[in-house]
C-alpha positions in Angstrom: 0.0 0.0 0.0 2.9 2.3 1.0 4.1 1.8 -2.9 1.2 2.6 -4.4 0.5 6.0 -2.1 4.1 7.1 -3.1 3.5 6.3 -6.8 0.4 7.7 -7.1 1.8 10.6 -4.8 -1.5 10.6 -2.8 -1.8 12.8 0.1 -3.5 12.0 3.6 -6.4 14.4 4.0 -10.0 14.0 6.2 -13.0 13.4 4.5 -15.4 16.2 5.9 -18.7 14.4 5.3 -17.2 11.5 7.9 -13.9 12.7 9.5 -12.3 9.4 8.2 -8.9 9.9 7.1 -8.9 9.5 3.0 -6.0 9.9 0.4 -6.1 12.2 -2.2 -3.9 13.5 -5.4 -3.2 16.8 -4.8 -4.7 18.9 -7.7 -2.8 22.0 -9.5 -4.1 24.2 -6.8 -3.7 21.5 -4.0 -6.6 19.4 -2.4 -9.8 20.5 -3.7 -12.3 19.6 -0.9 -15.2 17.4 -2.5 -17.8 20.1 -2.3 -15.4 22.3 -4.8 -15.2 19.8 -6.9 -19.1 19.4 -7.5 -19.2 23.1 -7.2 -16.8 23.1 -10.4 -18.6 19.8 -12.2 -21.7 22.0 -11.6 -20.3 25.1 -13.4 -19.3 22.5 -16.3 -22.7 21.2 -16.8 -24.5 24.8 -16.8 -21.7 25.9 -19.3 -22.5 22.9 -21.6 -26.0 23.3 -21.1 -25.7 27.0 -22.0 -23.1 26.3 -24.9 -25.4 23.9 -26.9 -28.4 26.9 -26.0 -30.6 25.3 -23.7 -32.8 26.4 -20.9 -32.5 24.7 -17.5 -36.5 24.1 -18.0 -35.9 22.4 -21.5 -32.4 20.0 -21.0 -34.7 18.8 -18.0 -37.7 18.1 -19.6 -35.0 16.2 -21.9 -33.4 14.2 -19.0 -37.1 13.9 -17.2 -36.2 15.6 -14.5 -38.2 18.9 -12.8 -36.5 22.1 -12.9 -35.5 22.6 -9.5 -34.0 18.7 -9.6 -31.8 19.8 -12.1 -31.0 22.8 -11.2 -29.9 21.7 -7.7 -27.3 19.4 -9.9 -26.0 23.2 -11.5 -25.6 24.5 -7.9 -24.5 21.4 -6.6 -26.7 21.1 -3.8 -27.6 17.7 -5.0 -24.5 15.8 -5.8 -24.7 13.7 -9.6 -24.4 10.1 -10.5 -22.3 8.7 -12.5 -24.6 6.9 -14.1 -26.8 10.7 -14.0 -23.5 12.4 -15.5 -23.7 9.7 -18.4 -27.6 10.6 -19.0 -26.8 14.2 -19.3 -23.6 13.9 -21.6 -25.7 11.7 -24.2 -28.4 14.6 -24.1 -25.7 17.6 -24.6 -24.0 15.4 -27.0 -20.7 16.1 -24.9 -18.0 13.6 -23.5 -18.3 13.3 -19.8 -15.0 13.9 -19.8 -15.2 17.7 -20.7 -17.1 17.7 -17.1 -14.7 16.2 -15.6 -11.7 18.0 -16.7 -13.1 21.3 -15.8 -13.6 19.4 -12.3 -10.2 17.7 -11.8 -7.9 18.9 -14.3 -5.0 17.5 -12.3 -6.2 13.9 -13.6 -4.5 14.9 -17.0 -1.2 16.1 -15.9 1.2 17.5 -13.6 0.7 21.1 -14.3 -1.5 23.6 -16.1 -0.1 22.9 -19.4 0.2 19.3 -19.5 -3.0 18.9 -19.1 -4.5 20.9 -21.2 -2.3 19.3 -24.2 -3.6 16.1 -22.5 -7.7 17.4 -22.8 -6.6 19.2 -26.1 -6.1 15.4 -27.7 -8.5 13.7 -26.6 -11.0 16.2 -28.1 -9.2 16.0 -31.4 -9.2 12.0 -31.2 -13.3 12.5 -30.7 -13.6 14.2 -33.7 -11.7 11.7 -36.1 -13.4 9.3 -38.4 -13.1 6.0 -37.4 -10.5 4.2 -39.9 -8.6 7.4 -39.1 -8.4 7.0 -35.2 -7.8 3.7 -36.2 -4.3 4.4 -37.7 -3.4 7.0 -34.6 -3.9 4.5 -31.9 -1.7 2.5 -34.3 0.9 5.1 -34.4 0.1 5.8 -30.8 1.2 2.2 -29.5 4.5 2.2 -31.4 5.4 5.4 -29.9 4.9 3.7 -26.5 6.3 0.7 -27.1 9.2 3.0 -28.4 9.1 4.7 -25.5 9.4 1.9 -23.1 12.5 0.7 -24.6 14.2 4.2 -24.4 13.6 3.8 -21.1 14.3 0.4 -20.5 18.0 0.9 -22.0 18.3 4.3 -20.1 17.9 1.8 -16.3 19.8 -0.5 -17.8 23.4 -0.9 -16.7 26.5 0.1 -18.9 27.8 -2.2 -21.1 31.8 -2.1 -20.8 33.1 -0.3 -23.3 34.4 -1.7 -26.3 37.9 -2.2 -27.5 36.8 0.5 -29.9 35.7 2.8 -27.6 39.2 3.0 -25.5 41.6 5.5 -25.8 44.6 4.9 -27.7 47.5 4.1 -26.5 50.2 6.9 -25.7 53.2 6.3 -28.3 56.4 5.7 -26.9 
């Protein structure tokens, strides 16, 4: 377990809705606390909602949902379902992901710009045709297995050097 904190460089924090200690990954502007973060998934929907120009009365009509239900999802006074967050991204026509990002953009990298480039991809891998995406996942496992042996090599140990590789002898 001690590994796997380290690795994932998780940080011991409280859970406020039970006091019980929890582990967290520290975001880019440390530990959000689980209300922010459904404050921020909240914003996300409402923006998506707004971007694709529909009324709170009409996207919950479309989800079958009263107004004030959904609208407590905008606020996030009533916290979301995965399975709810699902629903609502097949309505908008959105990934989930977009939602998420905007909630936890630390999930995609270890700074600001790293995960944007991260969230920048993925959107451009949405919008490819199939046979094309196709050839980029293609391209996308030779680069890692690429990758992997760079790095393997780079832990490996030195090889002696060669006869080659010595220094000549000084002449007498």
């Amino acid at each position: 377990m001690d590994s796997h904190i380290a690795e994932r460089r998780l940080v011991r924090t409280v859970d406020p809705d039970n006091q019980k200690p929890v582990y967290r990954h520290e975001g880019l502007s440390g530990i959000a606390t689980f209300d922010e973060l459904d404050a921020r998934l909240g914003d996300a929907l409402r923006a998506c909602r707004q971007d694709k120009g529909l009324s709170r009365a009409e996207l919950s009509t479309l989800v079958g949902l009263s107004e004030q239900v959904y609208g407590r999802y905008e606020r996030s006074s009533s916290k979301m379902t995965v399975s709810r967050l699902i629903h609502l991204s097949e309505v908008l026509g959105v990934s989930p992901l977009t939602m998420l990002f905007a909630a936890a953009p630390h999930l995609w990298g270890d700074d600001q710009q790293e995960a944007e480039s991260r969230f920048r991809m993925m959107k451009l891998l949405e919008d490819l045709p199939a046979e094309t995406l196709a050839s980029v996942v293609t391209l996308l496992e030779t680069v890692a297995v690429l990758q992997a042996k760079t790095e393997d090599s780079a832990t490996a140990s030195p090889a002696p050097p060669s006869v080659a590789a010595r220094p000549p002898l000084p002449e007498k």
